[in-house]
Each structure stands twice: as C-alpha cells, then as structure tokens.
C-alpha positions as CSV (number, residue, x, y, z in Angstrom):
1,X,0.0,0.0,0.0
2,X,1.4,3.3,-1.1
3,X,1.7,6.3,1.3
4,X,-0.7,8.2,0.0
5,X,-3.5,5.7,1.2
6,X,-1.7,4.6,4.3
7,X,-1.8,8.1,6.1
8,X,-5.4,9.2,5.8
9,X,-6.2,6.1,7.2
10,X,-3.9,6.0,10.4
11,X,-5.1,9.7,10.6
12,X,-8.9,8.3,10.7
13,X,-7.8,5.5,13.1
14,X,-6.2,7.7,15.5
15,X,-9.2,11.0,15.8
16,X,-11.5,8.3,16.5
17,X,-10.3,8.5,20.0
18,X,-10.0,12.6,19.9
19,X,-12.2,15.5,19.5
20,X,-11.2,18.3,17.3
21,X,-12.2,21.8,18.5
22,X,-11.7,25.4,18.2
23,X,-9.1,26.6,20.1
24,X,-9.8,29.9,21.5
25,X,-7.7,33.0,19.6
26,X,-7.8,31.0,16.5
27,X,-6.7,27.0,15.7
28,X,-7.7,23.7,16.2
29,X,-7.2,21.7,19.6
30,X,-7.6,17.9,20.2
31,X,-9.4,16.6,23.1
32,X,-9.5,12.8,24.2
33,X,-12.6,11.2,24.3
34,X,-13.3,10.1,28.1
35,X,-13.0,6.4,29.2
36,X,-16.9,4.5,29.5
37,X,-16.6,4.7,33.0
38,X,-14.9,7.8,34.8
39,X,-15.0,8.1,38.8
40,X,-14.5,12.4,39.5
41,X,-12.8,13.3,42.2
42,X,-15.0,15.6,45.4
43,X,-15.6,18.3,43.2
44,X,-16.8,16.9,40.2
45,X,-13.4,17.2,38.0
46,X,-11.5,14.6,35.9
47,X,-7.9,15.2,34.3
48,X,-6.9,13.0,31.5
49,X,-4.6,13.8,28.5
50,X,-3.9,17.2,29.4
51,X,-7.8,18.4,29.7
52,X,-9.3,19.1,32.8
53,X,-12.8,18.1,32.5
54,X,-16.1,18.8,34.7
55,X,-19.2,17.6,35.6
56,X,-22.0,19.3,36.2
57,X,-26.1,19.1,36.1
58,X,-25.8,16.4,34.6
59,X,-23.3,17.4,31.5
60,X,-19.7,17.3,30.9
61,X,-17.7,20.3,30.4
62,X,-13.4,20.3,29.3
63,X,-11.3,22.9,29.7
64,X,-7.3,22.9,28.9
65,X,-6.5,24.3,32.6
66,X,-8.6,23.0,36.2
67,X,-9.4,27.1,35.8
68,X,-9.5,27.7,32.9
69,X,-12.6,28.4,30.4
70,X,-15.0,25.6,30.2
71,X,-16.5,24.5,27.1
72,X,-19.6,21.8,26.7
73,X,-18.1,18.2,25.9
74,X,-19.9,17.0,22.9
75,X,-22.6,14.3,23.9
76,X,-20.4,11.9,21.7
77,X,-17.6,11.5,24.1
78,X,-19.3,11.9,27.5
79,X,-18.5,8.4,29.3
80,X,-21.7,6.1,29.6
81,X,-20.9,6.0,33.3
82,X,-19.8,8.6,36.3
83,X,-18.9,7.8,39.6
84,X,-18.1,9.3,42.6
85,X,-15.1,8.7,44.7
86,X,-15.7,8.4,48.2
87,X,-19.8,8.7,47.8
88,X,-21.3,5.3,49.9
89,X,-23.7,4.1,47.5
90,X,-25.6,2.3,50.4
C-alpha cells in the first residue's frame, strides 16, 4: 500500500479516540474522548490527556487548565458512566 493511502487512514484511526475543537484565539485543539466509566474526584473534575474536565447538572464540560474556560463536551464523548469517589452508595 502506497503512502498516499496509508496516512489518511492511520489519521482516521487515530481521531477516533480525539475530539477536534476550536481553540480559542484562532486553531484547532484535540481533546481525548473520556473512558466509558470515569470516577471524579469531590468536586466533580477529571484530568486526562492534558484536559481538565467537569461535571456538572448532569453534562460534561473540558477545559485545557482546572481554571480555565470551560467548554460543553460533545454528547459523543461523554463516558456512559460517572462515579463518585468516596460517595457510599448504600
């Protein structure tokens, strides 16, 4: 297989696992798709991949810094489940 057909494809393979985004000021930014299940810590946040992400009435939020701007996580790579550490689920 030549090049030419090879790297579209990898390319393909790997954004699978990413979001694409505007970055703010002009660009694009990736950000990782969350695991299926993610536990957040006391104050709702998760940091994976360089994003800190936070959750919220129910919605996911990701941001590049714990402080910084948040912007809405598309639906598509919300994790199908969310824990709580330390919650008793008694």
């Amino acid at each position: 297989m030549s090049n030419h057909v090879l790297v579209p494809a990898f390319s393909l393979l790997v954004l699978t696992g990413c979001m694409v985004a505007p970055r703010q000021g002009g660009g694009l930014e990736i950000v990782p798709i969350l695991p299926v299940v993610v536990e957040v810590d006391s104050d709702n946040y998760y940091a994976q991949g360089g994003y800190h992400y936070f959750y919220t009435s129910d919605r996911w939020y990701y941001a590049s810094s714990r402080n910084g701007e948040r912007r809405e996580l598309p639906r598509s790579h919300w994790p199908k489940e969310t824990r709580h550490r330390g919650w008793d689920r008694h």
